[in-house]
Each structure stands twice: as C-alpha cells, then as structure tokens.
KEKE-3310 file (N, C-alpha, C; in steps of 0.2 Angstrom, whole numbers, plus 5000, padded with zeros to 4 digits):
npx = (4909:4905:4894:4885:4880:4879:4886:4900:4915:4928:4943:4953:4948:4947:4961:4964:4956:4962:4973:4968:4972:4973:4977:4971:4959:4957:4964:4958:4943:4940:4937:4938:4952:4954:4944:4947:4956:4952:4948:4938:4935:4920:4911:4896:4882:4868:4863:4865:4874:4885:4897:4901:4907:4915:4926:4936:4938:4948:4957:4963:4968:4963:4956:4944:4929:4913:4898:4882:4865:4852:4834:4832:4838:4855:4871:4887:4899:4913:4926:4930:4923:4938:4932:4927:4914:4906:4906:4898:4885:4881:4879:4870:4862:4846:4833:4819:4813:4800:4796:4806:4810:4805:4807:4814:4822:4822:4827:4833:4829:4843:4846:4848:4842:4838:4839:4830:4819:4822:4816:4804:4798:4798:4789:4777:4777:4772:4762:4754:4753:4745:4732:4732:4721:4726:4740:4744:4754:4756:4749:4760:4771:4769:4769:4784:4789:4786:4777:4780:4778:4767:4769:4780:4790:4781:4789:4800:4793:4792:4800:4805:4790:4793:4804:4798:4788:4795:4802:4790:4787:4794:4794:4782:4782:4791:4801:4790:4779:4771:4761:4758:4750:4748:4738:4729:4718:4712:4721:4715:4704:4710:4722:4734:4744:4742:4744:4737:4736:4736:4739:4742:4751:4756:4746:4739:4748:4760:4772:4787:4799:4789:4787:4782:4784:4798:4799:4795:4803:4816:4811:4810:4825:4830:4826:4830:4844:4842:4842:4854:4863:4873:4872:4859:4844:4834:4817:4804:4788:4773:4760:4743:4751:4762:4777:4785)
npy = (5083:5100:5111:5124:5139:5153:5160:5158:5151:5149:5153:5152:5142:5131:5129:5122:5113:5104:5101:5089:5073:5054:5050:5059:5059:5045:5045:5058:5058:5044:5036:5018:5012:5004:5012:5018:5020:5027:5046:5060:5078:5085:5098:5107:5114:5126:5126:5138:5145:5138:5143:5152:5144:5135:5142:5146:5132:5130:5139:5137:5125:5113:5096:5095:5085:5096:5099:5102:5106:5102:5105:5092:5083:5081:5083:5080:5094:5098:5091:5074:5060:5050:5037:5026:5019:5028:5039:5038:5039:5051:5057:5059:5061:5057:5066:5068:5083:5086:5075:5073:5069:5078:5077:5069:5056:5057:5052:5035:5016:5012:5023:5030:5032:5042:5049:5047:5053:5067:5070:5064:5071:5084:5086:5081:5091:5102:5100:5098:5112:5117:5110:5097:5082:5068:5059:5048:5032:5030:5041:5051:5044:5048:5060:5062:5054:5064:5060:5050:5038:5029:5023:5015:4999:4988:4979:4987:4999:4993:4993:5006:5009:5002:5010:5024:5019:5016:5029:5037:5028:5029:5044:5047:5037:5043:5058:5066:5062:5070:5075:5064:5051:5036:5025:5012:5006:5013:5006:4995:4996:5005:5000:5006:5013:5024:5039:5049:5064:5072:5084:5098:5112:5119:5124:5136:5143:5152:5157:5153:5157:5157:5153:5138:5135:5133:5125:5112:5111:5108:5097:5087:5088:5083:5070:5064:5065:5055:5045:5044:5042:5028:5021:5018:5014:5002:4998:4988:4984:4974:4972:4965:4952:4953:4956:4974)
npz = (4873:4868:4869:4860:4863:4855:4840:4840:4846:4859:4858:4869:4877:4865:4865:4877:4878:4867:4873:4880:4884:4883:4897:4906:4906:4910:4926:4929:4924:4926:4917:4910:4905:4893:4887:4882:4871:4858:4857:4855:4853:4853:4846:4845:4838:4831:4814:4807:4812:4808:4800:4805:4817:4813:4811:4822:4825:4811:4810:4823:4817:4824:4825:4828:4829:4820:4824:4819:4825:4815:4806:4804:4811:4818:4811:4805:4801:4798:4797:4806:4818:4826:4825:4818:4815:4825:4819:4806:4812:4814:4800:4790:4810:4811:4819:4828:4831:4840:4847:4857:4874:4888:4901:4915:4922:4938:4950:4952:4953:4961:4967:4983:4998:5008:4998:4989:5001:4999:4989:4988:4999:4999:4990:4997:5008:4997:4994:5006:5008:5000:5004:5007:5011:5013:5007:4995:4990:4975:4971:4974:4967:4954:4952:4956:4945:4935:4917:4915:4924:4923:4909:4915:4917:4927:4935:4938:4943:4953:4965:4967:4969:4982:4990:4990:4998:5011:5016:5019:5028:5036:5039:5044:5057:5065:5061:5056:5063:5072:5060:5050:5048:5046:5035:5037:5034:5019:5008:5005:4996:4989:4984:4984:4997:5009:5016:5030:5032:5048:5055:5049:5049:5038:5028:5020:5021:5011:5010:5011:5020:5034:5049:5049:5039:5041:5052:5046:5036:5041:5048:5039:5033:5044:5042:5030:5035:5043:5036:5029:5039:5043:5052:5056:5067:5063:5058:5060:5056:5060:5048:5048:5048:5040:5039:5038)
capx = (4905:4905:4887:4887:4872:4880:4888:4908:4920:4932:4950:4959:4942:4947:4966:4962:4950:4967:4978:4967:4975:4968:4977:4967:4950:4960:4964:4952:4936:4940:4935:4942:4960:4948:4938:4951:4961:4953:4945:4938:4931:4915:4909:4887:4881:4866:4868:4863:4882:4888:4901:4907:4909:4922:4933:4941:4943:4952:4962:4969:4970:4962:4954:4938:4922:4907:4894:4876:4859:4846:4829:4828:4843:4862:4875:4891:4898:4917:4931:4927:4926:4940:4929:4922:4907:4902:4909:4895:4880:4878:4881:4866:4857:4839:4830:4813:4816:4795:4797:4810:4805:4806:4808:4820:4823:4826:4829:4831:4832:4848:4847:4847:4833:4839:4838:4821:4817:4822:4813:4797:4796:4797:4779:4772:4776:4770:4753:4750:4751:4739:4727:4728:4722:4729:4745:4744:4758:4755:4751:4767:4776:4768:4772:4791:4792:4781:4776:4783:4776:4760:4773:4786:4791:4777:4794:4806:4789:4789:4805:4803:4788:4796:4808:4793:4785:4800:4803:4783:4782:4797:4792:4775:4785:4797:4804:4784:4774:4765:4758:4757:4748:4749:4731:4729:4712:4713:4725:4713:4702:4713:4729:4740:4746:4740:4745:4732:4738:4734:4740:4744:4753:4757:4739:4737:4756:4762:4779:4793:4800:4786:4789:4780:4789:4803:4799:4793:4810:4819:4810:4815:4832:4830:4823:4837:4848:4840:4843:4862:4866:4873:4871:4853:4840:4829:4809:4801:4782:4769:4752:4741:4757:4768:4782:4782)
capy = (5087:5106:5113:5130:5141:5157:5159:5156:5147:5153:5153:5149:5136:5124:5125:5118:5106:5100:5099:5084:5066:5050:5049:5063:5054:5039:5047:5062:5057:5039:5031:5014:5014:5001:5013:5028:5019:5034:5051:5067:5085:5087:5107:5106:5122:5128:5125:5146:5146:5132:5143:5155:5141:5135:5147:5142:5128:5129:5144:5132:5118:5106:5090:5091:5087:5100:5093:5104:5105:5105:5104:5088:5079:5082:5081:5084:5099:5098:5086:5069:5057:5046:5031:5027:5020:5034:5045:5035:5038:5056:5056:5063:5056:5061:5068:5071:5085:5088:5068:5073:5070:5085:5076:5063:5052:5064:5045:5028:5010:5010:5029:5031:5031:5050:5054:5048:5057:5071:5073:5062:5075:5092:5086:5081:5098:5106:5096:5099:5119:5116:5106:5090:5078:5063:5057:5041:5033:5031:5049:5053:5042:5049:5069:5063:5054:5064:5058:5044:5034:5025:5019:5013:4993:4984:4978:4992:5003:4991:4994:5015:5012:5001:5015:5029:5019:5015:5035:5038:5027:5032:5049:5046:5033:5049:5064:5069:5059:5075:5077:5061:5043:5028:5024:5004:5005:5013:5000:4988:4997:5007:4995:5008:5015:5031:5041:5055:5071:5074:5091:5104:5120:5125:5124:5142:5147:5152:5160:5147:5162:5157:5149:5132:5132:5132:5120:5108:5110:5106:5090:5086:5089:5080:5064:5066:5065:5049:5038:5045:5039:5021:5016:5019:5008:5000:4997:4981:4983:4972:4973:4958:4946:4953:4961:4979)
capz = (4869:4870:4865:4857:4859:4852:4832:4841:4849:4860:4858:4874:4877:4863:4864:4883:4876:4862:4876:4884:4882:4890:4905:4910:4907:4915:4931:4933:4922:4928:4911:4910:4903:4889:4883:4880:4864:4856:4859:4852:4856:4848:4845:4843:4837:4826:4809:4805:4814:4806:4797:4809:4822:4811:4810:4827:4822:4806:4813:4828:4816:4828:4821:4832:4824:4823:4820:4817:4824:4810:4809:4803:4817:4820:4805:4804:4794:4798:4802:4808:4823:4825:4829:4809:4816:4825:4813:4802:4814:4813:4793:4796:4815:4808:4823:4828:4837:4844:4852:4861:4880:4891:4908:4916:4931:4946:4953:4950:4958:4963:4971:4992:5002:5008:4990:4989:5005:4997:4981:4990:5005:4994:4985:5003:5009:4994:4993:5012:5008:4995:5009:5005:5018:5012:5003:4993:4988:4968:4967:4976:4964:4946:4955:4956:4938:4931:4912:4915:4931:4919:4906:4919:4917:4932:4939:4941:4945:4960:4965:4966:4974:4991:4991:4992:5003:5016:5016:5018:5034:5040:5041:5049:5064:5068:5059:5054:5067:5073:5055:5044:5051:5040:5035:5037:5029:5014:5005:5003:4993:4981:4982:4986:5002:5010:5024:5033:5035:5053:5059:5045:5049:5029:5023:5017:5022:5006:5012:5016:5026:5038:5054:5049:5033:5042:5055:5042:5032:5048:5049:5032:5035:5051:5040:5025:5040:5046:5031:5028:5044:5041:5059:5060:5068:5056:5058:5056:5060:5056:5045:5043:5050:5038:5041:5033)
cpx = (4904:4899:4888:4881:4873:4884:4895:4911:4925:4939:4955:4953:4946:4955:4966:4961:4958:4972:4976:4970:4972:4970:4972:4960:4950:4957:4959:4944:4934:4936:4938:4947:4957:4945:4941:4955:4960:4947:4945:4933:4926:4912:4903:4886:4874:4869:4868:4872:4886:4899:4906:4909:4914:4927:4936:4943:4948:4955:4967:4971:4969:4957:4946:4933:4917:4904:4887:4870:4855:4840:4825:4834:4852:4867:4880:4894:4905:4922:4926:4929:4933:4939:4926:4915:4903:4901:4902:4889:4877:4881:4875:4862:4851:4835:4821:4810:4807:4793:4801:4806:4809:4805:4815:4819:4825:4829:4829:4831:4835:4849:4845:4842:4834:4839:4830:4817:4817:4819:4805:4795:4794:4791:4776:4770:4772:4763:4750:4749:4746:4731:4726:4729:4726:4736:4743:4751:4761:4754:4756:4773:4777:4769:4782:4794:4786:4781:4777:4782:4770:4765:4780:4785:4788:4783:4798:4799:4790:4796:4806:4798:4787:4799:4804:4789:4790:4800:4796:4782:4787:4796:4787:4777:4789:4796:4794:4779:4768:4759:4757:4756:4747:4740:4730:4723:4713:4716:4720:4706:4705:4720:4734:4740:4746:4742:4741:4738:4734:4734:4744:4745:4754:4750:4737:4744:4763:4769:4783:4799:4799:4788:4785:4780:4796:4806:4798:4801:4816:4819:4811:4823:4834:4829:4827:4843:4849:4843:4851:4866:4867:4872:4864:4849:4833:4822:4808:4795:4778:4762:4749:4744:4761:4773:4782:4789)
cpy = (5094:5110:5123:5134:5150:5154:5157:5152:5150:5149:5147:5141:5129:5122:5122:5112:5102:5099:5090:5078:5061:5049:5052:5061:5047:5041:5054:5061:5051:5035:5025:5014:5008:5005:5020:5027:5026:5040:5057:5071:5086:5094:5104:5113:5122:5128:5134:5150:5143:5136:5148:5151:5136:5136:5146:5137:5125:5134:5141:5127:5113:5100:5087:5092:5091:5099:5101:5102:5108:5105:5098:5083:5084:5078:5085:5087:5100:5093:5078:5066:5052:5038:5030:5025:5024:5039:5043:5038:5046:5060:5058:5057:5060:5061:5069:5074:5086:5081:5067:5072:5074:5084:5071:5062:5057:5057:5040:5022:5010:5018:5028:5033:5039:5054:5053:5054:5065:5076:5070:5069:5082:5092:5085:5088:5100:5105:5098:5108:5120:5112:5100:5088:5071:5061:5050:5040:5033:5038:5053:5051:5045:5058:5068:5059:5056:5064:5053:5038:5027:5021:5012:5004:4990:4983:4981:4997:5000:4993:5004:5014:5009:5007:5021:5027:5017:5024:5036:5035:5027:5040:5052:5042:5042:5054:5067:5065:5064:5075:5074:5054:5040:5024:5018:5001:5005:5009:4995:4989:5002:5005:4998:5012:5021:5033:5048:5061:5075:5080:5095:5111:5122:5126:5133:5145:5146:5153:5154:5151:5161:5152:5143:5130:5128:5127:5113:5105:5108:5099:5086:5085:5083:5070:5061:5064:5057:5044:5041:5042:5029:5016:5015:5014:5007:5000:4991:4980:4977:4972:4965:4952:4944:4958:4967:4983)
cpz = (4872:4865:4866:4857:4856:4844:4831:4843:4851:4862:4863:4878:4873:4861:4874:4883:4870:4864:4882:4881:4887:4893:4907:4911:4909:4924:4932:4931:4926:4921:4911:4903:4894:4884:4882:4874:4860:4860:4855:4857:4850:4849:4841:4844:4833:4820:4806:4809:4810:4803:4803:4817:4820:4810:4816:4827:4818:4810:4819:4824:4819:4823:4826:4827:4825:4818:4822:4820:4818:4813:4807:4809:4819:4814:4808:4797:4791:4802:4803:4816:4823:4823:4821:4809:4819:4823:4808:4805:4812:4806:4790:4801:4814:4816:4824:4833:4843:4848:4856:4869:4883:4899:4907:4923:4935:4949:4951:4955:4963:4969:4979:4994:5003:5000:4989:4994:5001:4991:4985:4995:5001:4992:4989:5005:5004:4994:5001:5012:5004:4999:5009:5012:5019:5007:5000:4989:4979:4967:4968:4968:4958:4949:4956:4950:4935:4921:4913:4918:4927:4915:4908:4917:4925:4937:4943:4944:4953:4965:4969:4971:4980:4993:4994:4999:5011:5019:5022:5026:5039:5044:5045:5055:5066:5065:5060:5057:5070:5066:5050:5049:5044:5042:5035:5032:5024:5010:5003:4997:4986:4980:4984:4992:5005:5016:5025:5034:5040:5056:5052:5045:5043:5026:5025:5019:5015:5005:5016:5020:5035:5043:5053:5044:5037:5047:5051:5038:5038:5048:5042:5034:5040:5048:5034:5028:5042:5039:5028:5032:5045:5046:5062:5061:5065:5060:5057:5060:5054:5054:5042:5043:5045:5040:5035:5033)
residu = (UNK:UNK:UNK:UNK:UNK:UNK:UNK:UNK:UNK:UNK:UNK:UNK:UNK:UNK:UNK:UNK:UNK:UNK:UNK:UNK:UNK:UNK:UNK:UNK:UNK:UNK:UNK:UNK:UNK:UNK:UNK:UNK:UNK:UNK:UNK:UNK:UNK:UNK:UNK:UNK:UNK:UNK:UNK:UNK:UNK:UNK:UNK:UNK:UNK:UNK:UNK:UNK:UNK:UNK:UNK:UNK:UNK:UNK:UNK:UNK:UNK:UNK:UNK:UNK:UNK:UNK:UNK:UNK:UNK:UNK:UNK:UNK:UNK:UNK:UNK:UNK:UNK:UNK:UNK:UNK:UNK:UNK:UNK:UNK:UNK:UNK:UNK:UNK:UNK:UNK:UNK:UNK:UNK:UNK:UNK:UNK:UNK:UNK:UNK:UNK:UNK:UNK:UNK:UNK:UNK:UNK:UNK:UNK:UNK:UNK:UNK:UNK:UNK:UNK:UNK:UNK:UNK:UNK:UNK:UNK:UNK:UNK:UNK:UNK:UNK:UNK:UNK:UNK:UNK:UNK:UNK:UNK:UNK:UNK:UNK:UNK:UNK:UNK:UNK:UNK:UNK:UNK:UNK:UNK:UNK:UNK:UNK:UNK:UNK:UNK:UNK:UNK:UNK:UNK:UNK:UNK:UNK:UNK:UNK:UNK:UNK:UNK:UNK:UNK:UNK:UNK:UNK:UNK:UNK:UNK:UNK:UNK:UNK:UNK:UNK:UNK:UNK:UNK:UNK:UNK:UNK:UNK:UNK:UNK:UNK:UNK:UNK:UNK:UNK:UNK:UNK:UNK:UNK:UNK:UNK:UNK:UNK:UNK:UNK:UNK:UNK:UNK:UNK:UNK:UNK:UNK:UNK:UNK:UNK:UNK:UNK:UNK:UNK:UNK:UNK:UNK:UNK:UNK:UNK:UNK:UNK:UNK:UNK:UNK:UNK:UNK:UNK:UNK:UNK:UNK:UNK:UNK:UNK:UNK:UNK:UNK:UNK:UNK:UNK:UNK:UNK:UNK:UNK:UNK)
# end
C-alpha cells in the first residue's frame, strides 16, 4: 500500500512498484511462498485527488487499485484487487473515521524485557523530574499503554505487568539501586507494587544536557544492557516464602 497525502503520483515510484513479482516478497519481505499466489500495489489517496492520482496510473497502464479516503470510509475509484473477496470489502469499507483510536501497543507480551526497560524506564525518569517520590507499578503500566491499560484482557494485563515488574526490581537490585527501593509494605494495601524513589538528582532538572540527566541515561543504558545480555545472572529473592 502506498498512502498518498499529495494530489500525484510519481512516475519512476510506481513503475518500481510494477516491476515487484513475488519472489521478491518470498525472499526479501519473507512472506510465505502460500501466501503470494497473488498480489497488488494499492495507491490510497483523498478522494478531493481522486482524479488526478489517476492519471499515473492510466498513463503507465498499471492494474493497481486506488482506492479513496472519504468521509464516510475507503472505496475504490479505479481498477480492482485481484483477490475478489478483497476486492469486495472496500466496495465501499464504511469507516467511522472519529472512533478511530489514536494510540497503539509501544509493547506486547511477547516483547523483551530490554524493550520493556526501555519504554518503562523513560516514564520513571520523567516522573522523578517531576518529583515523584514513589513509582507503582499499575500507574507505570497505564503511562506506557496509555488508553488502553483499564480495557486490557485481566489475563494478558497480567502478562505486561510481570514484565514491568521484573524490569522495576531489577533496576532497584542494580543498575538504579542508589535511587529506587522496592517498597514491601505498600502492596498489601493497594495490590500493586511500588518502589520509593530514595535519592533524586532530576527533581527540578529540567535540561537532559544536565549532568544527572545524563548519569541517569547512562544507568538506563546500563539496564537495557543488562537484560540483552543472554548470559546474565538471574534474581530469585524472596517475599513472604515466595520466590519473586
């Protein structure tokens, strides 16, 4: 799909796009050699284009569909897909375009703990510049899927937040032990897991120039590091004679 936010389409662009064959989305997209029987180039444009985003491709003679944003969905205006029942779906796909949502998963289940580090730690630092003294780990988790964290499935929520909190007490064990403890109390009254923000160099350091930004991003870096490392030594403390 080639999304168009001007009224053209350019020349040496879609004979490029009319020389692809599915080897190429075999061997370089990696698509299974199954799921290439066919293939097209779709061109998505405003429909207030509609006519002069045509013209390149009647002029080339290519067979790709261009299909139209309205204001009621996405139609096509020229050509078809090969696939007849996809061909079928946007005959018109009636949209509704103001229920669109306007975030997305930064992460999911399946993503790396150093990936979580990295999107969880950004919102610690940010929140310790702002003064927070405490972290928990629910409002960490609804700061990194935000709209999204209240509706989430109970089960895959649980999921997301072992991951947050593996990170969270790794950080406090090591990389960020100066500046984050693992609160043992709190838990038992708000269910979720909190860590103290003991020593705070960013609280009112608003320049990440600053020498305790940049010790801070350091230790980040340094904790991103630690969970890429395939050989590293695992944690297994206990709370309450469970293992954690």
């Amino acid at each position: 799909m080639e999304f168009k936010s001007g009224a053209n389409t350019e020349a040496d662009q879609l004979q490029r796009y009319s020389r692809v064959i599915p080897a190429d989305l075999i061997a370089k997209a990696y698509v299974h050699v199954n799921k290439c029987t066919t293939h097209d180039i779709a061109i998505i444009g405003k429909i207030e284009h509609g006519a002069t985003l045509t013209i390149g491709v009647v002029e080339g003679e290519y067979n790709f569909p261009l299909m139209a944003i309205t204001p009621t969905g996405l139609e096509i205006v020229y050509n078809a897909f090969t696939n007849l029942p996809t061909d079928a779906v946007f005959r018109p796909l009636l949209i509704d375009w103001a229920k669109l949502p306007m975030s997305f998963f930064p992460l999911d289940a399946d993503s790396e703990l150093w990936e979580f580090a990295e999107v969880a730690m950004t919102i610690v630092l940010e929140e310790m510049a702002n003064g927070a003294t405490r972290i928990s780990r629910d409002d960490l988790g609804k700061k990194m899927f935000k709209g999204m964290w209240d509706r989430m499935n109970p089960e895959y929520k649980g999921q997301l937040k072992t991951k947050i909190q593996q990170v969270m007490d790794q950080a406090a064990r090591g990389q960020f032990g100066r500046h984050l403890q693992r609160n043992t109390t709190a838990r038992g009254t708000t269910q979720s897991p909190h860590w103290d923000v003991v020593d705070n160099p960013l609280h009112g350091a608003v320049d990440r120039r600053q020498k305790a930004w940049r010790g801070m991003l350091k230790n980040q870096a340094a904790l991103i590091e630690y969970f890429q490392n395939p050989n590293r030594q695992e944690y297994l403390g206990l709370e309450g004679g469970q293992v954690v």
